[in-house]
N, C-alpha and C positions, 0 to 999 in steps of 0.2 A: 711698603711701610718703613720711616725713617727709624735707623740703629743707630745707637750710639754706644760708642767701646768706653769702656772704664778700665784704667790700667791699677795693678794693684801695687806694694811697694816691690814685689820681686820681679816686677814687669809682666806680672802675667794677665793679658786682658780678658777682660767681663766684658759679656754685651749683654743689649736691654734693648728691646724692640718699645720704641715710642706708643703709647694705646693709640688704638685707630677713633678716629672722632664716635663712631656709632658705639663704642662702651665706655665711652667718656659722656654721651648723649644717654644712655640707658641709666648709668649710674646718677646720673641729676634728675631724670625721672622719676628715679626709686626714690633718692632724698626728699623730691619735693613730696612724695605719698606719702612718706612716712609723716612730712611736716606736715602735711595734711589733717590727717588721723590725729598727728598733739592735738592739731589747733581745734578740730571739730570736738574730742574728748574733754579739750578744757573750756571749754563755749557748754558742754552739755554738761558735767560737773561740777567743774569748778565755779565759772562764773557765779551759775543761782547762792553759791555759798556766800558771794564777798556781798556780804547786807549792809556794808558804810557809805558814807557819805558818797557823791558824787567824785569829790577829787580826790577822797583814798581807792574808789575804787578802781578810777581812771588809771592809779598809778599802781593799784596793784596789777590788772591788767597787763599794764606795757613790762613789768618785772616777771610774772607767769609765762607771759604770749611771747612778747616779742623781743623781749632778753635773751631767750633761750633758741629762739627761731632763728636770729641774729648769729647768735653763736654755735650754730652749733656743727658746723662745718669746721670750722678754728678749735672747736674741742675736742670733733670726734678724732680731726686729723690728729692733733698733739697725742691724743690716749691713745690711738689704734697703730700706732704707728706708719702714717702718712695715709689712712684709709678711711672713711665713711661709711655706713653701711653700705650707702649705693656705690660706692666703689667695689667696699670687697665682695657683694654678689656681682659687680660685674668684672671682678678681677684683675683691677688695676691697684694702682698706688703711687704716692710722691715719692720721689726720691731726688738730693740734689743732684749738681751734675758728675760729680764725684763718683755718684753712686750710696754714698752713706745716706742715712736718715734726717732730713735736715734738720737742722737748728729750729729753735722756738722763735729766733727773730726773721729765719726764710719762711717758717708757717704763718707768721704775724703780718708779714709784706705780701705773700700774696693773698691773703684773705684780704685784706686793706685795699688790695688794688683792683679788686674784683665788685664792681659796682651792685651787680648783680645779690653779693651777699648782704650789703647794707640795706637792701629794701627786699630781702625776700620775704619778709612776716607781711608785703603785701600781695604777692603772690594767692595764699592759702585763702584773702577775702575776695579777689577777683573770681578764684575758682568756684566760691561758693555761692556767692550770688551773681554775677551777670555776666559770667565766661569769657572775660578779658584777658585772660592770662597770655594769650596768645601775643597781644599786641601789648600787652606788660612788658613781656621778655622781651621782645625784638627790640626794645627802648635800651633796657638795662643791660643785658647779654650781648647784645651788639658791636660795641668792642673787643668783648673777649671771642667771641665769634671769629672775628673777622683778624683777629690774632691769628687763631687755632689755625686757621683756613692759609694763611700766607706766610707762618713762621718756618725753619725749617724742622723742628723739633715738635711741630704742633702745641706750642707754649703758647698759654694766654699769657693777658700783660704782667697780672702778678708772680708768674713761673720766670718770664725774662725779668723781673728787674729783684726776684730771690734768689734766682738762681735753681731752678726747680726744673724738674720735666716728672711727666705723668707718663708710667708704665705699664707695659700687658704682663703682669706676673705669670701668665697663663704659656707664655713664649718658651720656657727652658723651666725644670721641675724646682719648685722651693729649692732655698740654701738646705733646709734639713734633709730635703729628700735625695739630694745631690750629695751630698758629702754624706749620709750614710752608709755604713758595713755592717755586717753581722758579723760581733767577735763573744768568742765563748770566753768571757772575764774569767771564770774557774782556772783556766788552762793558759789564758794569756799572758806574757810576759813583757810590759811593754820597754821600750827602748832609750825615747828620748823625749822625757819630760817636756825639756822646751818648746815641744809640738803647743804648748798651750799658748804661747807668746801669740801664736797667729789668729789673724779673727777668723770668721768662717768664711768671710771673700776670699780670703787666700788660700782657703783648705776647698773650696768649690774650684778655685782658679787650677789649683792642684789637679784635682780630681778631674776635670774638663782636659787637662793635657795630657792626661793620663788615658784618659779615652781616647784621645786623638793618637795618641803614641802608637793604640794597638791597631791601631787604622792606615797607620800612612808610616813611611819607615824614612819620611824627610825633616822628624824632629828632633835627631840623634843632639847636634849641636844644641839645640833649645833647651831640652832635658838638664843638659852637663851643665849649661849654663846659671839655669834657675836652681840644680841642689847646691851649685859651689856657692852663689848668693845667701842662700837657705843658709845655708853650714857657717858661714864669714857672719851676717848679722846675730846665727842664735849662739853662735860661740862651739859650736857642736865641731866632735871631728869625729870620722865613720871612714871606714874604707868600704862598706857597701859600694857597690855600681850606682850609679844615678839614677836609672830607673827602680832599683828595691830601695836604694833610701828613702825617694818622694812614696811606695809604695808604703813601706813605712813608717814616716809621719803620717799618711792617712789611717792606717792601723792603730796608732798609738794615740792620735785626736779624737776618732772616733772611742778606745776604750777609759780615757779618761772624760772624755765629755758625758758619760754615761754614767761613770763611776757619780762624774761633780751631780748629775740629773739625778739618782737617788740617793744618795744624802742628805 
């Protein structure tokens, strides 16, 4: 399964294992059930209610049904932070190639380039009455298929031309659960405020070389080099050793990121 490194600004690299096509495939399954279940709940509800005319209720219709069926891949990504439901039960997510959370105009291009999304409110009638769906998709999805299968990145067309790849979160533990510590706030003393300048890529980037450190005894250099970096951009001076200083910004992140969490 293809990696791809994200470097952070202290050079410290992230990786991000590519999702494998079967939870990229699961996750669009589940979407399409959920859209399912709208579309059959608003067929059994909704509809018998809209008693107008012919063409108010043609158009209310396409504004209930197929507005929201339309969209709702482009909303859920924007609010969930690059996930859908059927992603986040299958454990993936967007992320640019950066690694950041993309922009609204890398969600907006690739939902726009994915053919598949502009006609899935036909999808839900195929399934319901004459089980087409099968030969629906292979029409619409067929490019991005055939994307996913020969890119290197496993990128449909809308991921190359936004800038996007589709992740296994599942590969290495959440940012929260990686750059956590248990610190007894009552008794702690922290050190160096500027720990907050950094985002939690760089406090996970930390923390990952930090584990490596107590592993291998051939990152002596690598250490020295990323606190004197550390210490030059936050303006900070410390005669700690390199490895208790970066021990220390993790100390000191973790106790104020907790502090900032309840209040």
């Amino acid at each position: 399964m293809a990696i791809i490194t994200v470097g952070t600004p202290f050079n410290i690299d992230l990786e991000f294992r590519v999702a494998p096509f079967g939870k990229r495939l699961l996750a669009w399954f589940i979407d399409i059930t959920i859209i399912c279940l709208y579309y059959v709940l608003v067929l059994l509800f909704v509809a018998p209610l809209l008693g107008f005319g012919d063409g108010i209720r043609t158009a209310t219709m396409l504004l209930v049904v197929v507005l929201p069926v339309i969209l709702y891949q482009l909303a859920a990504e924007l609010l969930m932070n690059g996930q859908t439901l059927g992603k986040k039960i299958a454990g993936i997510q967007v992320i640019d190639m950066e690694g950041h959370e993309p922009t609204w105009g890398q969600y907006i291009s690739r939902w726009m380039l994915c053919i598949g999304n502009l006609f899935i409110f036909i999808i839900p009638y195929y399934i319901l009455t004459n089980f087409l769906v099968l030969f629906v998709c292979m029409i619409v999805y067929l490019p991005d298929f055939l994307s996913v299968m020969i890119s290197a990145k496993n990128q449909r067309l809308g991921d190359l031309a936004a800038g996007t790849v589709v992740i296994d979160k599942k590969y290495r533990p959440g940012i929260n659960e990686t750059i956590y510590l248990e610190i007894d706030e009552a008794e702690y003393q922290p050190v160096f405020p500027q720990v907050m300048r950094l985002s939690d890529r760089d406090i996970n980037g930390i923390r990952n070389l930090l584990n490596t450190k107590n592993k291998s005894t051939g990152t002596d250099n690598y250490v020295i080099n990323i606190a004197h970096k550390i210490k030059t951009v936050l303006g900070i001076e410390s005669d700690l050793y390199p490895i208790d200083f970066l021990e220390q910004l993790l100390k000191d992140y973790n106790y104020f990121s907790s502090k900032k969490t309840k209040s």
